[in-house]
MDAnalysis code that builds the backbone (N, CA, C; Angstrom):
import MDAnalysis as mda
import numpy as np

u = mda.Universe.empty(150, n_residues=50, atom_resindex=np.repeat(np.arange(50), 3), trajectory=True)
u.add_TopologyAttr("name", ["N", "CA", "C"] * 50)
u.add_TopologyAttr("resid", np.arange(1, 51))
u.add_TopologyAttr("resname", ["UNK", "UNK", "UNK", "UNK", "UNK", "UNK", "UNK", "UNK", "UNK", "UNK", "UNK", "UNK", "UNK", "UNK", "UNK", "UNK", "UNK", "UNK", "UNK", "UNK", "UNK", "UNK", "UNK", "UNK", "UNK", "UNK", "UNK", "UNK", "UNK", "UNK", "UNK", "UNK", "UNK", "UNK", "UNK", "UNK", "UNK", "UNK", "UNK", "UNK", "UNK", "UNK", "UNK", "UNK", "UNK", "UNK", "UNK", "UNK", "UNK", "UNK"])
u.atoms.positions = np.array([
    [-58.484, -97.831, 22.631],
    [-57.346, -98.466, 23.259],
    [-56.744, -99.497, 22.302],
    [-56.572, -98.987, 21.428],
    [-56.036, -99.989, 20.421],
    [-56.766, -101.084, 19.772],
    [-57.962, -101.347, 20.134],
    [-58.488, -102.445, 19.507],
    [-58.621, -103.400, 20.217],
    [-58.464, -103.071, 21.352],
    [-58.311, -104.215, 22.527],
    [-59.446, -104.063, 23.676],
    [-60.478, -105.030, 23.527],
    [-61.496, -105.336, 24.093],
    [-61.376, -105.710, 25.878],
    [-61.682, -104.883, 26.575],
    [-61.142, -105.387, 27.658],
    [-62.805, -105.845, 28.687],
    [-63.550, -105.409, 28.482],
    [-64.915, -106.285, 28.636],
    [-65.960, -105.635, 27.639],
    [-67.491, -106.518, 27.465],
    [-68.045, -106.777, 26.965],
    [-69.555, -106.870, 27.193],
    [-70.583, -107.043, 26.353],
    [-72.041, -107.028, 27.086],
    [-72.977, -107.812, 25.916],
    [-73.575, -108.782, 26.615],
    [-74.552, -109.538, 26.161],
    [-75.636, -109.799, 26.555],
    [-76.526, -110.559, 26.256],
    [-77.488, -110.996, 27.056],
    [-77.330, -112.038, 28.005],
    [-77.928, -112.150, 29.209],
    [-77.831, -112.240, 30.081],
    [-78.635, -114.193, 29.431],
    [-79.153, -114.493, 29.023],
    [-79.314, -115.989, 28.029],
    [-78.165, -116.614, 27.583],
    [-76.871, -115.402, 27.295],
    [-75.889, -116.698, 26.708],
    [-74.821, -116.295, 27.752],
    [-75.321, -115.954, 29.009],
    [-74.298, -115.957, 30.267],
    [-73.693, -117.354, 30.729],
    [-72.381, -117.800, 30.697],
    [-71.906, -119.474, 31.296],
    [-70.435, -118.747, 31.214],
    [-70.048, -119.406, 32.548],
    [-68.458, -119.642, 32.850],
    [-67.462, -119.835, 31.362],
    [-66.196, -118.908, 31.673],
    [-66.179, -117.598, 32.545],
    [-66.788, -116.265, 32.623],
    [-67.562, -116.534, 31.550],
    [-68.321, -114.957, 31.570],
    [-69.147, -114.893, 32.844],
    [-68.611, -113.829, 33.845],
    [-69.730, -113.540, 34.907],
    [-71.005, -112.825, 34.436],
    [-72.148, -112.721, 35.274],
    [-73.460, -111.806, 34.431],
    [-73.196, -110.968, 35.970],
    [-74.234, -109.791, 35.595],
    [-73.999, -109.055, 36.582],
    [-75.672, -108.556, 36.252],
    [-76.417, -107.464, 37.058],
    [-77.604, -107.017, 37.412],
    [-77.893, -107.024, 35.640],
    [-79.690, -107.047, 35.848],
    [-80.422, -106.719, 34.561],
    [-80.309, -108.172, 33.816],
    [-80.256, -107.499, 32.495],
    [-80.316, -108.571, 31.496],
    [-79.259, -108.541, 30.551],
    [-77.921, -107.698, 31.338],
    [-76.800, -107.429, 30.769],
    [-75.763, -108.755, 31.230],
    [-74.711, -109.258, 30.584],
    [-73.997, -109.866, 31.370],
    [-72.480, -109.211, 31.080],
    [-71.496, -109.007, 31.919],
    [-70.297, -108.547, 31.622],
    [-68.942, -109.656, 32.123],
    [-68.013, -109.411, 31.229],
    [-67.026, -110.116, 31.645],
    [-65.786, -110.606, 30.691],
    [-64.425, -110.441, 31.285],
    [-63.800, -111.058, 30.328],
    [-63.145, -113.045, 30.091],
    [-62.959, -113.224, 28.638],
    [-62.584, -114.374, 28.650],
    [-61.362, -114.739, 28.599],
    [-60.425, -114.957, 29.593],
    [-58.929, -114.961, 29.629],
    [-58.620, -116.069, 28.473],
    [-57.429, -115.586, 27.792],
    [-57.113, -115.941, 26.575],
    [-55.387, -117.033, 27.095],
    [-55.197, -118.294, 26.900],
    [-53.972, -119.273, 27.292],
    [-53.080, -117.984, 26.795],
    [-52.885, -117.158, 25.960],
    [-51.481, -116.356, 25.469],
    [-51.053, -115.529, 26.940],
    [-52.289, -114.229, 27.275],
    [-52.514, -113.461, 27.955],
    [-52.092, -114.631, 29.698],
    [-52.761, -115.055, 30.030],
    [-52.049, -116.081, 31.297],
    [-50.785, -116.694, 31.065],
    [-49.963, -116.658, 29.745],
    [-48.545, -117.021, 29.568],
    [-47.905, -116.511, 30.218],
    [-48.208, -114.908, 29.562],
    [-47.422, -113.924, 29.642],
    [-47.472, -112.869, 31.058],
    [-48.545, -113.758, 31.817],
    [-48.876, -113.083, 33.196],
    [-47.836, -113.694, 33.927],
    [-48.169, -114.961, 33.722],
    [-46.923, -116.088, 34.413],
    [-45.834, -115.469, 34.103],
    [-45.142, -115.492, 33.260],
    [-43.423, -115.325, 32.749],
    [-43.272, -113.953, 33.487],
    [-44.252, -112.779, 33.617],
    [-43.808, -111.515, 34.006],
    [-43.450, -111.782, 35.428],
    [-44.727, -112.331, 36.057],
    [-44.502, -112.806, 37.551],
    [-43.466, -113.222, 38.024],
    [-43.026, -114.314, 37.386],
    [-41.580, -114.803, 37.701],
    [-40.292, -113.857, 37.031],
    [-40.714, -113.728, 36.456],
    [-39.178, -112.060, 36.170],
    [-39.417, -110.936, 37.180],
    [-40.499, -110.516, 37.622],
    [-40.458, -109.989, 38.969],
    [-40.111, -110.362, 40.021],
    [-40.098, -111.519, 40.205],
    [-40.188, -112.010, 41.338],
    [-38.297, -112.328, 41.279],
    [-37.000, -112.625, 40.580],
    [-36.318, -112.543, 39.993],
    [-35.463, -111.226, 40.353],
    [-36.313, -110.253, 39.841],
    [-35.250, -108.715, 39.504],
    [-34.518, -107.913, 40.816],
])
């Protein structure tokens, strides 16, 4: 998918907010990036708009 990481897996030791952990000794989760919530915002409001 282009190079674009959309979740992830570690050990369940360097699990801390926002990374959720989930079963085992896996933890999964993504880390929202200030660009990515910019650009969530600005779409929202141009939808909300059109």
């Amino acid at each position: 998918m282009n190079g674009v990481t959309i979740k992830g897996c570690q050990s369940s030791d360097s699990c801390s907010s926002p990374i959720k952990c989930c079963q085992g000794d896996l933890c999964n989760g993504v880390i929202p990036t200030g660009s990515s919530v910019l650009l969530l915002l600005v779409s929202s409001i141009i939808a909300v708009f059109l």
